[in-house]
N, C-alpha and C positions, 0 to 999 in steps of 0.2 A: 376765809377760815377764821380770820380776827374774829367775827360775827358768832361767828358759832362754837368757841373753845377758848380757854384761858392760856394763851401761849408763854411758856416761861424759860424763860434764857438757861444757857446751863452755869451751871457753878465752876467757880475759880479751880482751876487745875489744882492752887495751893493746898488746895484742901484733899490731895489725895495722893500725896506725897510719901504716906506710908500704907500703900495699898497690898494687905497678905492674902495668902492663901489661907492663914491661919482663923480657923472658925469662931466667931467672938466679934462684939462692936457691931458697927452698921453695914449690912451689904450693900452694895455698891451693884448696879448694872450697868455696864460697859458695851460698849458694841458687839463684841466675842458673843454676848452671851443671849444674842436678839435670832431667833430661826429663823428659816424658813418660811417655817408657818406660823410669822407671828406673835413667836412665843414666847417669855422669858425662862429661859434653859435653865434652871439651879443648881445642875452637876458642878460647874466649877466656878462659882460665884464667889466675888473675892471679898474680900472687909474693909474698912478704914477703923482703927484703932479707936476704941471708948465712942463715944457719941455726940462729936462736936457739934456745937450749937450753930456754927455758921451752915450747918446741913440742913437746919427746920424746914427751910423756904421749899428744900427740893425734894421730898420725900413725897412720896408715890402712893394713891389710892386705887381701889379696886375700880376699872373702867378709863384709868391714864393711857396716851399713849406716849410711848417710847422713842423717839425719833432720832435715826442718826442725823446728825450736822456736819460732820467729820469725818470724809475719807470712804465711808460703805455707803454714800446718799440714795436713800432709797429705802435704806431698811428701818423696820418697824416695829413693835411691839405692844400686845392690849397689857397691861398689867392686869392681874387676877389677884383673889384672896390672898394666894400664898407669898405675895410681894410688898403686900401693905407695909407702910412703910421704912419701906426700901429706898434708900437715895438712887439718883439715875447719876453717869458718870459726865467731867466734861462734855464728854466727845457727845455730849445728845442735848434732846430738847424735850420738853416734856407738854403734852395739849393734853387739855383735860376739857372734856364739854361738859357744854350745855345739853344734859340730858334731856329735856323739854324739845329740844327742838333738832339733836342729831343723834342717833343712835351710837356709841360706842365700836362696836362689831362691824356697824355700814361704815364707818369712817376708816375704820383700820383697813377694811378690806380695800375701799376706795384709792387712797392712800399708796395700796401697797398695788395696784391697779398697775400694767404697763407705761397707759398716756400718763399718769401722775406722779406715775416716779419719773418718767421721764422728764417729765417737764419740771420738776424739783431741781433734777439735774443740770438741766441746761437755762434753771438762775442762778446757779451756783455760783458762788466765787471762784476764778477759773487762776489755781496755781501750781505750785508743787503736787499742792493735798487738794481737791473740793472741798468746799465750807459752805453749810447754808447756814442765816441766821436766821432769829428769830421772826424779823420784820421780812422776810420771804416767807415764811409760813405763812405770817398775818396774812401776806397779800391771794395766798394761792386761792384760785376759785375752785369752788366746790357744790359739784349737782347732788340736788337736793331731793330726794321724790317724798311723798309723804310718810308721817313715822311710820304708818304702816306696814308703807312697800319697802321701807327700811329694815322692818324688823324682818320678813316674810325672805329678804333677797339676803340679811345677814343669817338667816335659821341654813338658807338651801346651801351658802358657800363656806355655814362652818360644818353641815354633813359632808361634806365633800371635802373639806380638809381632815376630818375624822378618819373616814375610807383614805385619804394619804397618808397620813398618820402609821394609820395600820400597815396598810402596804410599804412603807418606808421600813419598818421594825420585822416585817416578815423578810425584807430584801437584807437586811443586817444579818438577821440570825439564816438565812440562806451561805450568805457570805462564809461565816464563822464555819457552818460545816461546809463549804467547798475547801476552804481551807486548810481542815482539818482532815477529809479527805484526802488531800494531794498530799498531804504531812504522810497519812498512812501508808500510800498507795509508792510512794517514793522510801520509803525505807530506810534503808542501808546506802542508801546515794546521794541522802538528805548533806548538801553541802555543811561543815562543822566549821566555820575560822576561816574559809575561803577554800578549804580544799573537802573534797569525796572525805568520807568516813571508810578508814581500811576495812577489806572485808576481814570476817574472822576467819581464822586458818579452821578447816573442814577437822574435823575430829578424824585421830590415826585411828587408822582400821588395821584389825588385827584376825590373823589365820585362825581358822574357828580352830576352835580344841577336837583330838580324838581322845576317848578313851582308850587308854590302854586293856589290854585283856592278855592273861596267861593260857597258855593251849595246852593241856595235858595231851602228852601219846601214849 
């Protein structure tokens, strides 16, 4: 991996000491915010205050990858456009290739590979929390096929995280109305505070009216 990617350490914890929700300053990616598929999430991405200078070194270009070191080993991120620079948080490591020589997309996929996560895992520093460092990264070997079949094998496995993609977001909004359903469908029996919601008392029924009528004889 040395060979083929600029590997850089993460940055000092100290530096993210006042880490907000509040939108403003430098975003920060943290572990939380790394998918499934790879991705850097921006729903709830969080800040470090104004734009400290000890952050230059770790800020993020379009084609970095993302790496946990800390605790989730294994997980991964491509950085894109919309993350430029973006600092990455302790808890990761950041590889930035040599485009020349390994594709971006084949490497994250690689990476994110079963045998290679696994085997990330079990260099790990073995404690409370896993820890990989940077100098496990360097050493990890990495199959190379040509940029070609690089580019060709990262086009067919990002179609096919695409098609997941979508099927993940049709399985949510499925969710939301089953949901919403059983909401409907249960009623007046819908638990309130721990107990049934009283029913309401039926409406008093009343003797229909007759008209009266005078009968002359």
């Amino acid at each position: 991996m040395g060979d083929l990617c600029e590997v850089t350490p993460s940055p000092s914890s100290d530096l993210f000491a006042g880490l907000t929700d509040e939108a403003g300053g430098t975003p920060v990616v943290t572990p939380a915010d790394i998918t499934d598929a790879q991705r850097i999430d921006p729903q709830a991405i969080r800040y470090v205050p104004g734009n400290p200078a000890g952050l230059e070194r770790y800020r993020l270009l379009p084609g970095d990858l993302v790496v946990v070191r800390l605790g989730g080993i294994g997980r991964i991120a491509l950085a894109d456009e919309g993350s430029r620079d973006w600092v990455y948080h302790s808890s990761c490591v950041r590889l930035r290739p040599d485009t020349s020589r390994v594709d971006p997309a084949y490497l994250v996929a690689y990476l994110a590979h079963s045998p290679a996560s696994e085997h990330l895992l079990s260099q790990a520093q073995v404690g409370t929390v896993p820890v990989l460092t940077a100098w496990m990264l360097r050493e990890l070997p990495v199959a190379l096929p040509s940029p070609r079949d690089q580019r060709l094998m990262a086009a067919a496995l990002g179609e096919v995280g695409l098609q997941m993609d979508i099927q993940r977001r049709m399985l949510e909004r499925l969710d939301a109305v089953r949901q919403g359903l059983f909401t409907q469908l249960l009623g007046d029996d819908l638990p309130v505070g721990g107990a049934s919601r009283p029913a309401a008392p039926a409406p008093e029924r009343r003797a229909p009216r007759t008209r009266r009528t005078n009968r002359m004889s």
